[in-house]
Residue frames relative to the residue before (quaternion, step in Angstrom):
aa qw qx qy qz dx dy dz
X 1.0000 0.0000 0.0000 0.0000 0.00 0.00 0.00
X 0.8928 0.1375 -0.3094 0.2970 3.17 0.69 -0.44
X 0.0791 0.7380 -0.5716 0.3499 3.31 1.08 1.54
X 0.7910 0.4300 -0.0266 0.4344 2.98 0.98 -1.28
X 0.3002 -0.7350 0.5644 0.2263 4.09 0.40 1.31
X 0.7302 0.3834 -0.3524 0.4423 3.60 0.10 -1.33
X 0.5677 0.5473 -0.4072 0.4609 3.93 0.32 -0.36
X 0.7815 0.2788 -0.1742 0.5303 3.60 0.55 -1.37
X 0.7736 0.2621 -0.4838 0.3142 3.31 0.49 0.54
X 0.2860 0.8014 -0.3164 0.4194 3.32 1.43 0.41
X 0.6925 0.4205 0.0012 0.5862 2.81 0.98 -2.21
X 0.5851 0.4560 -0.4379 0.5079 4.09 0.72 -0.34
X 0.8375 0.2723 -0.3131 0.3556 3.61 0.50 -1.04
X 0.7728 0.1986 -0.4806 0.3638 3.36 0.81 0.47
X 0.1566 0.5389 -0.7201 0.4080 3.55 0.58 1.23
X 0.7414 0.5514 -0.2643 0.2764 3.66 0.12 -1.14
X 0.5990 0.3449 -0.2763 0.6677 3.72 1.57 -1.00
X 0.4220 0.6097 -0.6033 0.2936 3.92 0.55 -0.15
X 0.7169 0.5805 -0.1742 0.3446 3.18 0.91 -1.48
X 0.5452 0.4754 -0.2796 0.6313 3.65 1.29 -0.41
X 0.1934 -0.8921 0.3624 0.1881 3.44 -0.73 1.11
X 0.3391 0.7034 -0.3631 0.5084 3.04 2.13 0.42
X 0.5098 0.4607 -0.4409 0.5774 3.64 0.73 -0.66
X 0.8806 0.1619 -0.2854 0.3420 3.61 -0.58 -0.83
X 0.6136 0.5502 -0.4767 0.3057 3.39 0.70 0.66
X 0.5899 0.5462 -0.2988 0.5142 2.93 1.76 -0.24
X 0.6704 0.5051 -0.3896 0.3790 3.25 0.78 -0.50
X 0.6913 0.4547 -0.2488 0.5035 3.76 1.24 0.24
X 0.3747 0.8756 -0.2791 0.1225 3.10 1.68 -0.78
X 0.7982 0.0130 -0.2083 0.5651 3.48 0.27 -0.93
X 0.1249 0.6474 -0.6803 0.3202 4.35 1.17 0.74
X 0.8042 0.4865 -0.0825 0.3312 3.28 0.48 -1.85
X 0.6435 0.3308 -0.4120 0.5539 3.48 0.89 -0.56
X 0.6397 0.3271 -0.5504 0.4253 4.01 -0.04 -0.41
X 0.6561 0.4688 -0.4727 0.3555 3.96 0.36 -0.02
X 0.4647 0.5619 -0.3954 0.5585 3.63 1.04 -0.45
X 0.7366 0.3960 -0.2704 0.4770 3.81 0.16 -1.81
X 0.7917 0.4287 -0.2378 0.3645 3.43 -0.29 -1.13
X 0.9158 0.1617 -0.1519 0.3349 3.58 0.46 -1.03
X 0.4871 0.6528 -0.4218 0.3983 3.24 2.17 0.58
X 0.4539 0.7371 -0.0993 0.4907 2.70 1.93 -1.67
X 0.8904 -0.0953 0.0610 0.4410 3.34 -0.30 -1.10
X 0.5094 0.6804 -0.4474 0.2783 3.78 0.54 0.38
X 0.7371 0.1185 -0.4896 0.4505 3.17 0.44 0.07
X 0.2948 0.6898 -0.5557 0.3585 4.20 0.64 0.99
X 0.8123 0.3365 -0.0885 0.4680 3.17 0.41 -1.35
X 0.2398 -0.7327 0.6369 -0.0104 3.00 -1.13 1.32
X 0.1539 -0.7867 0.5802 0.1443 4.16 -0.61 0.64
X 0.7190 -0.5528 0.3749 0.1918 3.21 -1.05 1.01
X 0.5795 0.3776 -0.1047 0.7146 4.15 0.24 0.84
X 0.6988 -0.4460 0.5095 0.2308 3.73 0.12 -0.75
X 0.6966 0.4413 -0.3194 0.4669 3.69 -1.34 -0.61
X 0.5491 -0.5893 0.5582 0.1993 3.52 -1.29 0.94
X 0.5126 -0.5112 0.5512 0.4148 4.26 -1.12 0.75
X 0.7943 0.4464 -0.3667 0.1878 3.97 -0.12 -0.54
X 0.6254 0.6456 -0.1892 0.3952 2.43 2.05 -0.99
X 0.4341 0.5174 -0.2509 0.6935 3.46 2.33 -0.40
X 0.7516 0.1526 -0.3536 0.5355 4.16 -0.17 -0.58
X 0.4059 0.6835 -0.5464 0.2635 3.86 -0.14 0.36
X 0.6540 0.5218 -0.1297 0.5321 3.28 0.86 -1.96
X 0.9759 0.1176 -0.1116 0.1463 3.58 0.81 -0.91
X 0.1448 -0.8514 0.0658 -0.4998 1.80 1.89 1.40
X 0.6892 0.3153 0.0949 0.6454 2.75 0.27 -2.41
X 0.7367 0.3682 -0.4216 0.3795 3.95 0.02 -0.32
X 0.5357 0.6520 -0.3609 0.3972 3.21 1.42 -0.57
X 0.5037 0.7195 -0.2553 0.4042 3.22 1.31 -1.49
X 0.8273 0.3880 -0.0873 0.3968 2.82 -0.09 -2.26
X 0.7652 0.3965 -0.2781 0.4241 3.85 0.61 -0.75
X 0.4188 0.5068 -0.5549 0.5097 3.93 1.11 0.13
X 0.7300 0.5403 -0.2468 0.3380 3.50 -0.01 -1.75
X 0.7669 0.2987 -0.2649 0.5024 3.45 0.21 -0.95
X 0.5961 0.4990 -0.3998 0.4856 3.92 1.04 -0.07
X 0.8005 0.3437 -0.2857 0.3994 3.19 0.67 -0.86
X 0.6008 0.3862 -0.4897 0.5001 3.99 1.05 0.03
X 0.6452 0.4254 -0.4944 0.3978 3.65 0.30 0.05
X 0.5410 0.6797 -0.3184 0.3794 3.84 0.97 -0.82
X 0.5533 0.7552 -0.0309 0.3501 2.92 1.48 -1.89
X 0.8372 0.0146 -0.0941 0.5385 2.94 0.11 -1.65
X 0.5685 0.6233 -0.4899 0.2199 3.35 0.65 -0.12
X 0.6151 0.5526 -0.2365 0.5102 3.60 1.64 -1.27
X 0.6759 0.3601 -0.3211 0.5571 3.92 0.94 -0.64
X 0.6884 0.3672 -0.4600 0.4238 3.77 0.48 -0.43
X 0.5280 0.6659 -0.3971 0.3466 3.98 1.23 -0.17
X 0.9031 -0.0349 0.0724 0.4218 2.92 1.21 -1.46
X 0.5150 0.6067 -0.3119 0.5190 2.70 1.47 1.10
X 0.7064 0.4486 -0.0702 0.5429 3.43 0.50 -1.56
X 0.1884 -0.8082 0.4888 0.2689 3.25 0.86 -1.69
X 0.4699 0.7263 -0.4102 0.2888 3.69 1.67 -0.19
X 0.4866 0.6545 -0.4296 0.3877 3.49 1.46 -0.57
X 0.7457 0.4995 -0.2622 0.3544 3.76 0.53 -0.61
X 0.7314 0.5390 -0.2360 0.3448 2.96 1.74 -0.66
X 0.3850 0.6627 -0.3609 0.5313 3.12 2.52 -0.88
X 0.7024 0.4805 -0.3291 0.4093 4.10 0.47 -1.18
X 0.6380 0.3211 -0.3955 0.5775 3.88 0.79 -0.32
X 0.6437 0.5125 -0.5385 0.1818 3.76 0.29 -0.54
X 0.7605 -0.4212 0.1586 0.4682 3.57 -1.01 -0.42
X 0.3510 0.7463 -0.3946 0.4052 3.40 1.79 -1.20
X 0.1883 -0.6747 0.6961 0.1576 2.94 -1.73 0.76
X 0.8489 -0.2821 0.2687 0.3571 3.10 -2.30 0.97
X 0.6576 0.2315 -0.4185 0.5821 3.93 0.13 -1.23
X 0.7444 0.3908 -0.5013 0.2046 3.91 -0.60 -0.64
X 0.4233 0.6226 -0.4212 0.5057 3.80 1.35 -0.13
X 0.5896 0.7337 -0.1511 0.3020 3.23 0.71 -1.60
X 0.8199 0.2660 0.1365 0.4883 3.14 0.82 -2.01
X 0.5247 0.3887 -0.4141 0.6342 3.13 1.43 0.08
X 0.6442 0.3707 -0.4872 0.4585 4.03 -0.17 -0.21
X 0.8569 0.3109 -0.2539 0.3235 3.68 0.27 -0.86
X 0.3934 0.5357 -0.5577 0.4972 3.66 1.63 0.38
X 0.6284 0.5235 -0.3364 0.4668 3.81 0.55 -1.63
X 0.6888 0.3797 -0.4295 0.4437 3.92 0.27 -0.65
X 0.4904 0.6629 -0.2942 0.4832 3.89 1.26 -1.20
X 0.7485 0.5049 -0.2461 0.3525 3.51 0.47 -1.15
X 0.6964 0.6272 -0.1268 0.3249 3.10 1.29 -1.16
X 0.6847 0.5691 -0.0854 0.4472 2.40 1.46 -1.78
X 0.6131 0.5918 -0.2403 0.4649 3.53 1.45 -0.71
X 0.5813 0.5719 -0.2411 0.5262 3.31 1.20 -1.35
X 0.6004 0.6100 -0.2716 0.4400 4.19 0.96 -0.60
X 0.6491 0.6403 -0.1496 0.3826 2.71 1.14 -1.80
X 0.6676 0.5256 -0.2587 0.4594 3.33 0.84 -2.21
X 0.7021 0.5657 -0.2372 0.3616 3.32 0.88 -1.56
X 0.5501 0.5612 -0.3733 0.4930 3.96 0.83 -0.55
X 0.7720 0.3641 -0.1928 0.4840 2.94 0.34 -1.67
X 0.4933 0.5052 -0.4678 0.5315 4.01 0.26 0.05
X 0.6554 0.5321 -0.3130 0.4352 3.60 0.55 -1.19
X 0.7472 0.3587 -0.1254 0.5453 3.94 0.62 -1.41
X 0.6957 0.4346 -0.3867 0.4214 3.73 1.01 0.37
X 0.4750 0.6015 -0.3383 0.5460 3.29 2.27 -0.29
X 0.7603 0.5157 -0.1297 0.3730 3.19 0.67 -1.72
X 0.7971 0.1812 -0.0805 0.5704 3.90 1.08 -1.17
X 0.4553 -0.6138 0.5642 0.3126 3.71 0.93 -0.56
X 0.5811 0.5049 -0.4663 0.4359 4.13 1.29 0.26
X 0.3021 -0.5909 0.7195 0.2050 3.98 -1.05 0.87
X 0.1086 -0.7007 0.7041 0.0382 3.97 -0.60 0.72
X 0.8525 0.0992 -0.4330 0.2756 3.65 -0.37 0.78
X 0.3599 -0.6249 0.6921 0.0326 3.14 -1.82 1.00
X 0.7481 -0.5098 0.1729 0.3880 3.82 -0.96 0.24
X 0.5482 0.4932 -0.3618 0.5704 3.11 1.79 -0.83
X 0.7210 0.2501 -0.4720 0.4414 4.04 -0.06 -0.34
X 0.3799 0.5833 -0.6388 0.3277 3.89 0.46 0.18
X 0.8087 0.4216 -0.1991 0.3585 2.98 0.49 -2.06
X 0.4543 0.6201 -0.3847 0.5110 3.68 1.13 -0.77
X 0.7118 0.4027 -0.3010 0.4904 4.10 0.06 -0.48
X 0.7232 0.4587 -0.3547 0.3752 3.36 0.72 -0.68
X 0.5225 0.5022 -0.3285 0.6058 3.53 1.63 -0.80
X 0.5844 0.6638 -0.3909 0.2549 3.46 0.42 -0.73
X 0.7691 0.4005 -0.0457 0.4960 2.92 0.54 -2.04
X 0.6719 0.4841 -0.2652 0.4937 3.39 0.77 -0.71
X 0.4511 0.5887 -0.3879 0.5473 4.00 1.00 -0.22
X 0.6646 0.5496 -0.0922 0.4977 3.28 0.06 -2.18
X 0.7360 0.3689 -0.2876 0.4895 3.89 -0.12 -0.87
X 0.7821 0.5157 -0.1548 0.3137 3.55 0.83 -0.64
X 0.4821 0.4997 -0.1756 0.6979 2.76 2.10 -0.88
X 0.6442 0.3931 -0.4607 0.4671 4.08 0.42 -0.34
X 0.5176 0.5526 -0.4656 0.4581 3.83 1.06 -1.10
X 0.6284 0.6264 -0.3234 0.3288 3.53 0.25 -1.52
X 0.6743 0.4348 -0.1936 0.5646 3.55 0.60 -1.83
X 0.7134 0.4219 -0.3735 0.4165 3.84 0.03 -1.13
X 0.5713 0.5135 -0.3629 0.5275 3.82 0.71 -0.02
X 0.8591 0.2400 -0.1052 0.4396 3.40 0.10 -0.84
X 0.4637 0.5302 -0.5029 0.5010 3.75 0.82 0.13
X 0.4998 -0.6756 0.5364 0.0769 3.33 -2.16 0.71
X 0.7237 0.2429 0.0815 0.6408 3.15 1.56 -1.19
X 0.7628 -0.3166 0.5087 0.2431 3.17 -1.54 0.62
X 0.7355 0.6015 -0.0774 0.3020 3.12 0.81 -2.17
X 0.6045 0.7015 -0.1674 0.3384 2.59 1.32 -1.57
X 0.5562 0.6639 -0.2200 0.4488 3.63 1.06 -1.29
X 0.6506 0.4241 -0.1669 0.6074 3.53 0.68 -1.46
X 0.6717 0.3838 -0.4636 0.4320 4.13 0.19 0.03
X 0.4999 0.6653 -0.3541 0.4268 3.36 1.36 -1.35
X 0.8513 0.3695 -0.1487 0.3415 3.30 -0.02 -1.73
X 0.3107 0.8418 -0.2273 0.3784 3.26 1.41 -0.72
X 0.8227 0.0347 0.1880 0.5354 3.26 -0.28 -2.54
X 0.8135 0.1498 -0.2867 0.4833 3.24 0.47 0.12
X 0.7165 0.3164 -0.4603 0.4179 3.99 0.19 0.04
X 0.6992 0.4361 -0.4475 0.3475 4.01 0.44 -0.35
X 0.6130 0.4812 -0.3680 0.5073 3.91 1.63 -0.30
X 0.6026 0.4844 -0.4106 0.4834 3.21 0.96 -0.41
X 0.6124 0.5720 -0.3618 0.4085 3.91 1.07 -0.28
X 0.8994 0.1902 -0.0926 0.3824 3.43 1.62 -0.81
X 0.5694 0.5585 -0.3556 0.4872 2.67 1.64 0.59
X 0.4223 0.7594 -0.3405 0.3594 3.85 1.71 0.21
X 0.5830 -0.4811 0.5626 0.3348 2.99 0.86 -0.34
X 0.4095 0.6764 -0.4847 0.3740 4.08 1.15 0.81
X 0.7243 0.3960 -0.1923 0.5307 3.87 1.23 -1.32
X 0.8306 0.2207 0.1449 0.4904 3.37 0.79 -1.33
X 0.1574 -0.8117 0.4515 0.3355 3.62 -0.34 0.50
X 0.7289 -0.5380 0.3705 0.2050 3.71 -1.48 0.38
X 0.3392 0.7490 -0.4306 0.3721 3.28 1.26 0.12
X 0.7270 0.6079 -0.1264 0.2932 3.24 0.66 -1.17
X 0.5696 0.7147 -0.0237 0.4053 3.04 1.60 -1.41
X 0.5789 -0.5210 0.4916 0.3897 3.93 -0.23 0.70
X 0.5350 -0.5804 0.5074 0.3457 3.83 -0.79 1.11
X 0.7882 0.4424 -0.2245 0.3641 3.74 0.52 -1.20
X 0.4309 0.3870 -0.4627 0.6711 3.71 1.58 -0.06
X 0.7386 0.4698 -0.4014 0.2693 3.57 -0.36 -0.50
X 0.6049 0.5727 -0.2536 0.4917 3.42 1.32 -0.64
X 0.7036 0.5440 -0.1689 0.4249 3.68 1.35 -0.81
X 0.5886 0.6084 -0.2488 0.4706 2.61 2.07 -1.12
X 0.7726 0.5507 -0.1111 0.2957 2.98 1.15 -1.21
X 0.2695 0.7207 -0.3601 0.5275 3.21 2.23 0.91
X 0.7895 0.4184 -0.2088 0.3975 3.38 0.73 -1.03
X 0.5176 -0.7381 0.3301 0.2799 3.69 -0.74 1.40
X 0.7614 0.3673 -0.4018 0.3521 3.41 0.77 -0.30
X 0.1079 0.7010 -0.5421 0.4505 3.66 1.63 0.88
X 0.9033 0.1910 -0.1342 0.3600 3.28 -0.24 -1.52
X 0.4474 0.6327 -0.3905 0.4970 3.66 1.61 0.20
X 0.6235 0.4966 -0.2768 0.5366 3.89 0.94 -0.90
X 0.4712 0.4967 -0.4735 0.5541 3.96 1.26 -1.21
X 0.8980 0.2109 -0.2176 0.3189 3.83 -0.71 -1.56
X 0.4807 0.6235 -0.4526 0.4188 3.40 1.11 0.47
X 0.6520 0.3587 -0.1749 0.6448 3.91 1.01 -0.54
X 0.5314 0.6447 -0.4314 0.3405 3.75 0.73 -0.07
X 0.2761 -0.7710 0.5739 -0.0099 3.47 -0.94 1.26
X 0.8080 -0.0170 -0.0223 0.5886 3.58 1.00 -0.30
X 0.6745 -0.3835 0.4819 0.4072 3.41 -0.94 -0.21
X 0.2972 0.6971 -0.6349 0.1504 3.51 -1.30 0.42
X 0.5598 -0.4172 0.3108 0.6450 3.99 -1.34 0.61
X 0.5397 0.6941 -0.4361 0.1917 3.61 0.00 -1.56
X 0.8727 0.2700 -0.0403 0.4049 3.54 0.76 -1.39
X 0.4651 0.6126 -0.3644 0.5251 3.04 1.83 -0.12
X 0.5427 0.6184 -0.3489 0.4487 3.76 1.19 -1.20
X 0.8544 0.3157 -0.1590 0.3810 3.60 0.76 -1.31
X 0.3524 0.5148 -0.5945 0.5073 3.43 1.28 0.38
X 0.8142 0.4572 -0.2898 0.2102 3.07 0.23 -1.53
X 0.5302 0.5310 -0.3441 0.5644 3.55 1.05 -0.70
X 0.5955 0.5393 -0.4447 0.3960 4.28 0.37 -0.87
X 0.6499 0.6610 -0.1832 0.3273 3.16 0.97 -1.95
X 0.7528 0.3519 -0.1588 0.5332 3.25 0.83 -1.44
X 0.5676 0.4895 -0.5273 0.4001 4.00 0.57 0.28
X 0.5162 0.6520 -0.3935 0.3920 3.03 1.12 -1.32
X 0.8667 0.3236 -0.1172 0.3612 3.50 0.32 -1.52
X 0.4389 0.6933 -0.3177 0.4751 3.29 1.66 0.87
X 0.7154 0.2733 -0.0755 0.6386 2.87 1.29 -1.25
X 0.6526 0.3553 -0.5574 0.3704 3.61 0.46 0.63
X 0.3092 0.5927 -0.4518 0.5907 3.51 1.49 -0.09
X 0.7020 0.3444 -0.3413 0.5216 3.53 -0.54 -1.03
X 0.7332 0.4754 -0.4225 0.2404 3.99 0.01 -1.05
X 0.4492 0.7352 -0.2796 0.4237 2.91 1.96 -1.75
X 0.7211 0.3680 -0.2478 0.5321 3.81 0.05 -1.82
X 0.5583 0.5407 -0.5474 0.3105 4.29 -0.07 -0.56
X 0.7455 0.5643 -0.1235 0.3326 2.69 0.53 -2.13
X 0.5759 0.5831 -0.2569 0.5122 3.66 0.68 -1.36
X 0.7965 0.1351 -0.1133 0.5784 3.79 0.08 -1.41
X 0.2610 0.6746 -0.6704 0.1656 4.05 0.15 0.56
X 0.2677 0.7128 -0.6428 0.0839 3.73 -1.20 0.44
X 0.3586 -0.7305 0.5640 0.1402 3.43 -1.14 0.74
């Protein structure tokens, strides 16, 4: 970490809101109320098709839900306010650091964050139900997660005009993408052709290897598809960063 300025100063300022327990209640805040609503509310009603209790399905996704706001929204964050606000983003681009170490220090710090949410959810649904929700595949699922999500906020915090801008982002495409994945309800159900569309969106195939008990094609497909956004959009970050100018 501390090779890495942008990491250690990331990681200093939110060591610093750690300490403010309003910061970390907000940063779980409504994770926690749709777990309260959904799985106090309606878990033991709902029965899922196959077996296995409804909390023991909205728990896991949940946590991805968690983990992929947070790490999007501190990398989004500081990149879009340090662009056009702060102004520190310009100064990291003249310093000596290279582009990947800029790079990797916003999306570990977003990674970090996003994990810390996670831990925190899932603590919450082992107090609250008595279910541990991760196995090796939702370990690894969080790490793609958060690391995706951190990369895609860098991505957005670069290319947005406004402040404003952020709040449309998060709006139309991260809170549907939170409820239409397959986090409350699985997708089975759903018209073959919503399901196919659905099945564009990365945190679809992040909820699949989050609930995943063994290997199978099904979950291999969605590493493999996760894997390869990931490496889209750091390519894509790689080129932003490299040609940025103002």
């Amino acid at each position: 970490m501390y090779h890495n300025p942008v990491l250690y100063r990331e990681v200093s300022l939110l060591r610093r809101k750690l300490l403010r327990p309003g910061y970390v209640f907000s940063t779980i805040f409504f994770p926690l109320i749709y777990l309260a609503a959904f799985g106090l509310g309606l878990g033991h009603r709902v029965q899922l098709e196959g077996g296995g209790s409804y909390v023991q399905f909205l728990l896991p996704g949940i946590v991805a839900m968690a983990s992929m706001t947070n790490a999007f929204n501190l990398s989004a964050n500081s990149t879009g306010m340090g662009r056009l606000l702060t102004r520190h983003w310009q100064s990291l681009l003249i310093s000596p650091a290279s582009p990947m170490v800029l790079i990797w220090g916003y999306i570990m710090a977003g990674a970090l964050r996003g994990l810390l949410a996670a831990f925190l959810v899932a603590l919450a649904g082992i107090l609250l139900f008595g279910i541990f929700p991760f196995t090796f595949f939702s370990l690894l699922s969080l790490l793609l997660n958060v690391t995706l999500f951190a990369a895609l906020g860098l991505l957005v915090g670069v290319f947005i005009n406004d402040i404003e801008d952020m709040a449309l982002f998060t709006n139309f495409i991260i809170m549907p993408m939170a409820f239409f994945s397959g986090t409350f309800f699985p997708l089975d159900g759903m018209p073959s052709a919503v399901v196919s569309l659905l099945s564009l969106l990365p945190l679809t195939h992040i909820n699949a290897i989050m609930r995943a008990q063994e290997f199978s094609m099904t979950i291999i497909f969605s590493l493999a598809y996760s894997t390869l956004l990931l490496g889209i959009i750091l390519l894509w970050c790689r080129s932003v960063v490299h040609r940025y100018h103002e």
